[in-house]
C-alpha positions as CSV (number, residue, x, y, z in Angstrom):
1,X,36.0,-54.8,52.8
2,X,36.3,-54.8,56.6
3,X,36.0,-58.3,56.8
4,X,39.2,-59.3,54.6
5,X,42.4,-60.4,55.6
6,X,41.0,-59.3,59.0
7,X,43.1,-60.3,62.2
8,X,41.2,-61.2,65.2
9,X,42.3,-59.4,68.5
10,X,42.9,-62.7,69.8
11,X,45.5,-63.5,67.5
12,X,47.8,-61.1,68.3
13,X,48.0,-62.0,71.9
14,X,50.3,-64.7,72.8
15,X,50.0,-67.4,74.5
16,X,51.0,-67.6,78.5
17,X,53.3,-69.8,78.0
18,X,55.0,-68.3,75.7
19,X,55.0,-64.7,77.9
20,X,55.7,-67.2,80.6
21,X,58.8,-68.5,79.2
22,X,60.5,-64.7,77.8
23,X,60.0,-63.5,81.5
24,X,61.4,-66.5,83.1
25,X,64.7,-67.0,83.4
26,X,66.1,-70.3,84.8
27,X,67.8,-70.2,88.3
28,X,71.4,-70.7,88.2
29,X,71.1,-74.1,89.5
30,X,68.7,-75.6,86.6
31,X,70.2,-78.3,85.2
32,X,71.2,-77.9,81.1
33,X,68.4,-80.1,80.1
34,X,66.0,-77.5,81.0
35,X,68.0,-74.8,79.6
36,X,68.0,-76.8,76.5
37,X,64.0,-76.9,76.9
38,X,63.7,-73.4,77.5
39,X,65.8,-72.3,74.4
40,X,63.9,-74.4,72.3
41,X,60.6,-73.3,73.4
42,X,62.5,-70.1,73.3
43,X,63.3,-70.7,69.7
44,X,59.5,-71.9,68.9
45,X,58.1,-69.0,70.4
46,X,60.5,-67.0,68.4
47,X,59.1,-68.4,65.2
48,X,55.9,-68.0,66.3
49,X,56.5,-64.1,66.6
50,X,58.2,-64.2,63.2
51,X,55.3,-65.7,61.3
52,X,52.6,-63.3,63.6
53,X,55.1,-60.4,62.6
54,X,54.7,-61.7,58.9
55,X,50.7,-61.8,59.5
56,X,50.7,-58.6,61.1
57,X,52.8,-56.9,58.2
58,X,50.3,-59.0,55.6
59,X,47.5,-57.2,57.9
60,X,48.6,-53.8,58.0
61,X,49.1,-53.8,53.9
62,X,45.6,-55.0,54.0
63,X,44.9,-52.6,56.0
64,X,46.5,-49.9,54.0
65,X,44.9,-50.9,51.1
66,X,41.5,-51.0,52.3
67,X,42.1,-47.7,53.9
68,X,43.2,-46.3,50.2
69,X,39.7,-47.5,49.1
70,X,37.9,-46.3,51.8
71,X,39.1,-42.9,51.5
72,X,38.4,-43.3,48.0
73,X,35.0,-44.2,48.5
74,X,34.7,-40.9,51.1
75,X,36.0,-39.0,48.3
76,X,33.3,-40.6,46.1
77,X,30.6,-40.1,49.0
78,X,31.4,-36.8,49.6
79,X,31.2,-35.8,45.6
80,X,28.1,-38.0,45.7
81,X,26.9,-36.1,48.9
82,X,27.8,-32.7,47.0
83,X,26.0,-33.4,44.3
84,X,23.5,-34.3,46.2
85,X,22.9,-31.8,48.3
86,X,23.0,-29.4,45.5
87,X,20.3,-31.1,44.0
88,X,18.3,-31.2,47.5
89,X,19.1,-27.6,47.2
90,X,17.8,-26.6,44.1
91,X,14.7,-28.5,45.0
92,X,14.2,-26.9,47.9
93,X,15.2,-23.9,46.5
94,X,12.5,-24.6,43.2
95,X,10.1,-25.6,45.7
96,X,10.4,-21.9,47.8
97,X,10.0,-20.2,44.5
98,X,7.0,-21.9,43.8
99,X,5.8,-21.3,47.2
100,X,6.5,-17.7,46.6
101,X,4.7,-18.1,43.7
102,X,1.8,-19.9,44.3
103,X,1.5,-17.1,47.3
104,X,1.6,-14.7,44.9
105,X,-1.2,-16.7,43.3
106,X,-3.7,-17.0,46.0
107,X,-3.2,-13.1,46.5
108,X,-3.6,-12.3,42.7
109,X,-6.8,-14.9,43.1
110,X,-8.1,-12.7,46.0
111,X,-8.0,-10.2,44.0
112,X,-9.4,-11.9,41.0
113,X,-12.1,-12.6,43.4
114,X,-12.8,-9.2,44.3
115,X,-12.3,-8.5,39.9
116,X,-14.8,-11.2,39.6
117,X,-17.7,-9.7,42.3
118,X,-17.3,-5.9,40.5
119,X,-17.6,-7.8,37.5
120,X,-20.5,-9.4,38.5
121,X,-22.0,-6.2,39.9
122,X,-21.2,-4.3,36.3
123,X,-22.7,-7.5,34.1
124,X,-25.9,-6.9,36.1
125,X,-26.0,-2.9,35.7
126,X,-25.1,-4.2,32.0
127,X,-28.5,-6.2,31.9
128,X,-30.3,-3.5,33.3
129,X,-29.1,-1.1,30.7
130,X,-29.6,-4.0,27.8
131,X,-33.2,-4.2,29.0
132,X,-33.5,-0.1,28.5
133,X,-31.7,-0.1,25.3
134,X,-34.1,-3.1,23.8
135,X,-36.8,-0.4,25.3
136,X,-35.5,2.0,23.4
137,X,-34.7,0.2,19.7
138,X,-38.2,-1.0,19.6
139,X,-39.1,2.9,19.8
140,X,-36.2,3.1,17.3
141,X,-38.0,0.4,15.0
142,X,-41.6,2.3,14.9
143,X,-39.7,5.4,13.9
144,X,-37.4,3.8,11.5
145,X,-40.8,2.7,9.8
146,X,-42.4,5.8,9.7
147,X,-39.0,7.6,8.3
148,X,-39.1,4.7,5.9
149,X,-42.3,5.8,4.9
150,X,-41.1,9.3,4.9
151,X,-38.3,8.2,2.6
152,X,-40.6,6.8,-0.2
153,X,-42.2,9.7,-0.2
154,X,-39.1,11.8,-0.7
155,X,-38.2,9.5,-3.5
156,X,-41.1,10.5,-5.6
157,X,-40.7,13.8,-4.6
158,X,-36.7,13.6,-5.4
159,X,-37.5,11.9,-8.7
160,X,-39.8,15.1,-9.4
161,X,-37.2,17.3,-8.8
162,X,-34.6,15.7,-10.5
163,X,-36.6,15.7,-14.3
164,X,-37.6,19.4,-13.1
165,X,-34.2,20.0,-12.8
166,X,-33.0,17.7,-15.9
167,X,-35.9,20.1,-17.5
168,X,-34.8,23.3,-16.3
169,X,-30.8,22.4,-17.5
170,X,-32.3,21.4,-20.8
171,X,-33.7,24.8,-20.7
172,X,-30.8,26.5,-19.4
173,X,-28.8,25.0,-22.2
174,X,-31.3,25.9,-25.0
175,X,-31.3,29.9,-23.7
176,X,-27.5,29.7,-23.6
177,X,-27.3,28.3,-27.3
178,X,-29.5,30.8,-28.6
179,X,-27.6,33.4,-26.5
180,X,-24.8,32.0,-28.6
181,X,-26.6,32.2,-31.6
182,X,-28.2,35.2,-31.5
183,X,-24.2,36.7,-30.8
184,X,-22.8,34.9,-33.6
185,X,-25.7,36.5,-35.7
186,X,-25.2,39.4,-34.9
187,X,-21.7,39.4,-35.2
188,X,-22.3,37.8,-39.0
189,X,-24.5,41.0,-39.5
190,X,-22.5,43.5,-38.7
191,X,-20.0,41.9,-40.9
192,X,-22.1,41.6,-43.9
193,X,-23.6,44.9,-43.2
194,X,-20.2,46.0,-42.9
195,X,-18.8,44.0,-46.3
196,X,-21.8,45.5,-48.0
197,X,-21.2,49.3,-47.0
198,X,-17.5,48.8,-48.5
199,X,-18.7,47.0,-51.8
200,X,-20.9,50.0,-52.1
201,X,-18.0,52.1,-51.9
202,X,-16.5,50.5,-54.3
203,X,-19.0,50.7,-56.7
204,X,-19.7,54.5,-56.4
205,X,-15.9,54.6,-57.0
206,X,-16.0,52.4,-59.8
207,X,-19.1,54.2,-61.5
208,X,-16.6,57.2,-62.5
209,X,-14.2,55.5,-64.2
210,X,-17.0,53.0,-65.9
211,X,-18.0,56.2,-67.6
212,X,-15.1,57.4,-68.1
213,X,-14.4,54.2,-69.8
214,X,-17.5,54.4,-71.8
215,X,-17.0,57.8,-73.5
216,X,-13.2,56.8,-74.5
217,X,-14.7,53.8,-76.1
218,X,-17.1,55.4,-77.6
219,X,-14.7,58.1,-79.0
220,X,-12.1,55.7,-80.0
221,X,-15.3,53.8,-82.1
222,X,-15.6,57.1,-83.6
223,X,-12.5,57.8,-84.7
224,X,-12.2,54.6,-86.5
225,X,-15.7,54.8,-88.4
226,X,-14.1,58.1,-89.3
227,X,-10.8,56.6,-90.3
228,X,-12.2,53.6,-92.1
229,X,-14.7,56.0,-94.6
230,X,-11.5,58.4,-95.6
231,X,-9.3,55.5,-96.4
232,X,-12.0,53.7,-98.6
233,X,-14.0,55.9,-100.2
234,X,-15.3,53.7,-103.3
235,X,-15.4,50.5,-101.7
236,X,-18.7,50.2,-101.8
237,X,-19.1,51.8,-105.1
238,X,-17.3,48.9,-106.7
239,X,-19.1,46.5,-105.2
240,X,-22.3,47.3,-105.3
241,X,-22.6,51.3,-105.1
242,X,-24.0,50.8,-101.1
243,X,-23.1,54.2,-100.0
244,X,-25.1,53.8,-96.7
245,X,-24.3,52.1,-93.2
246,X,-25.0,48.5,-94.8
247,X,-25.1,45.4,-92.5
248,X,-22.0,44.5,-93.1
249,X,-20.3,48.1,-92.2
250,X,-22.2,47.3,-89.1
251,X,-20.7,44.1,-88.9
252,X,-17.2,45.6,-89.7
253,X,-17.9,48.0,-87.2
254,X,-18.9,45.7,-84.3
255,X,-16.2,43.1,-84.9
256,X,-13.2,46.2,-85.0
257,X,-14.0,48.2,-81.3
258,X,-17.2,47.8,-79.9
259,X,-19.2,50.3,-78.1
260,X,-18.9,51.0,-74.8
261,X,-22.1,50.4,-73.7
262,X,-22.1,47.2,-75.1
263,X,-19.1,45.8,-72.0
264,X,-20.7,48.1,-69.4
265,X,-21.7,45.9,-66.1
266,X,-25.7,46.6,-65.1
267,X,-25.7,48.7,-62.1
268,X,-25.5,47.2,-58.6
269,X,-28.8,48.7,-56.7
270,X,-28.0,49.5,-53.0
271,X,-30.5,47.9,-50.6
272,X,-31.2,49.5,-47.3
273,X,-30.1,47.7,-44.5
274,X,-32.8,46.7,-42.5
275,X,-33.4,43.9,-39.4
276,X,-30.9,40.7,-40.3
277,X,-32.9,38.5,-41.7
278,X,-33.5,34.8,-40.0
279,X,-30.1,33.0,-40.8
280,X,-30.5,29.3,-41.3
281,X,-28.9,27.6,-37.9
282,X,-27.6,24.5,-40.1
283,X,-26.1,26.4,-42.6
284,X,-24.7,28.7,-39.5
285,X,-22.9,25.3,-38.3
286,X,-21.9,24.7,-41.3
287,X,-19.7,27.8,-41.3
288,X,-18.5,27.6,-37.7
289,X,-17.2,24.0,-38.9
């Protein structure tokens, strides 16, 4: 980029002869020949500034254009740069942190260090107190035998008492069953005793009245014997002359109205109530069903 369309310093300097001849003017006595020479060296030089003028404009829009990309590339650079240095930044700046951190590190480690030494000092109290504690569980083991030991033996004495106590609730249950029992009996007995005492009642009320009964059927028997002989007084006379109470006036006499003593019910005895009896316990369950 420096290099093109580049004009040497050189180039732009002219030539002595040609500074020679603008400062030089001819003495009033020069013949015209020379004045013709100087105007056309005048004139050459003239040309020659033209076409440097023309190389020097060329150069300078060279130059403007390589100073347009030149300040482009700055503007690149310095984007470049920023980015850059913002990366150089967060690297230094990651780089701090993990200094800071790997400080924090080596202090947390010296204190790990010191963790690890109490550490150490506690796993060694810990042996010590494992060797005291494997001390004691073999003292531990001898008297977890002997309480094994001790434990059969309660077995067979807890298997004793649980059929002595299976025994005494079988027991228990029997006494309350006849407890039961013996209520229900005697609740049955004072029931019958009572049901008895009232059919007895009854029957010395009913005795009146059975006699009572009796002597109106008697009398009423009576009265028609009576009223039979006074309405036939020959019947038997004409058929046969039986004037006595023959079989078949008995006959007659028990197919008309019978005697009372004849539908009279036996007497009920009364029996003294005593002690119950023993009541049968499945016909007792019988009932309760």
């Amino acid at each position: 980029m420096a290099g093109r369309n580049y004009i040497a310093p050189r180039g732009l300097n002219l030539r002595p002869n040609q500074q020679s001849s603008l400062h030089r003017l001819p003495p009033p006595d020069a013949p015209a020949n020379l004045l013709e020479e100087r105007v056309i060296a005048q004139s050459r030089d003239i040309e020659l500034l033209l076409l440097d003028n023309q190389r020097l404009a060329n150069a300078h829009v060279s130059l403007k254009q390589d100073l347009a990309a030149a300040e482009q590339d700055i503007h690149r650079l310095t984007a470049t740069a920023a980015s850059v240095k913002a990366e150089r930044d967060a690297q230094v700046r990651e780089v701090y942190e993990r200094s800071l951190k790997l400080e924090a590190d080596a202090r947390s480690v010296n204190g790990l260090v010191a963790e690890v030494d109490q550490v150490r000092a506690n796993i060694e109290e810990l042996r010590a107190e494992r060797k005291e504690l494997a001390q004691k569980l073999k003292d531990i083991d001898v008297d977890l035998a002997k309480t094994q030991l001790e434990l059969q033996q309660m077995a067979a004495v807890k298997a004793e008492t649980e059929v002595l106590r299976k025994e005494i609730q079988r027991g228990r249950s029997a006494i309350e069953y006849e407890r039961k029992m013996h209520s229900n009996n005697l609740e049955l007995s004072e029931a019958m005793e009572k049901h008895m005492k009232s059919m007895a009642q009854e029957i010395n009320k009913l005795r009146p009245e059975l006699a009572n009964a009796e002597k109106k059927a008697m009398a009423a028997a009576a009265a028609a014997a009576a009223a039979v002989a006074q309405g036939y007084p020959n019947l038997e006379t004409g058929y046969g002359g039986n004037f006595g109470p023959g079989p078949y006036a008995a006959h007659q006499v028990q197919g008309g109205v019978a005697p009372a003593f004849q539908y009279a019910p036996p007497p009920v005895p009364v029996v003294p109530h005593g002690p119950p009896a023993p009541y049968d316990m499945q016909q007792q369950q019988q009932v309760y069903r």
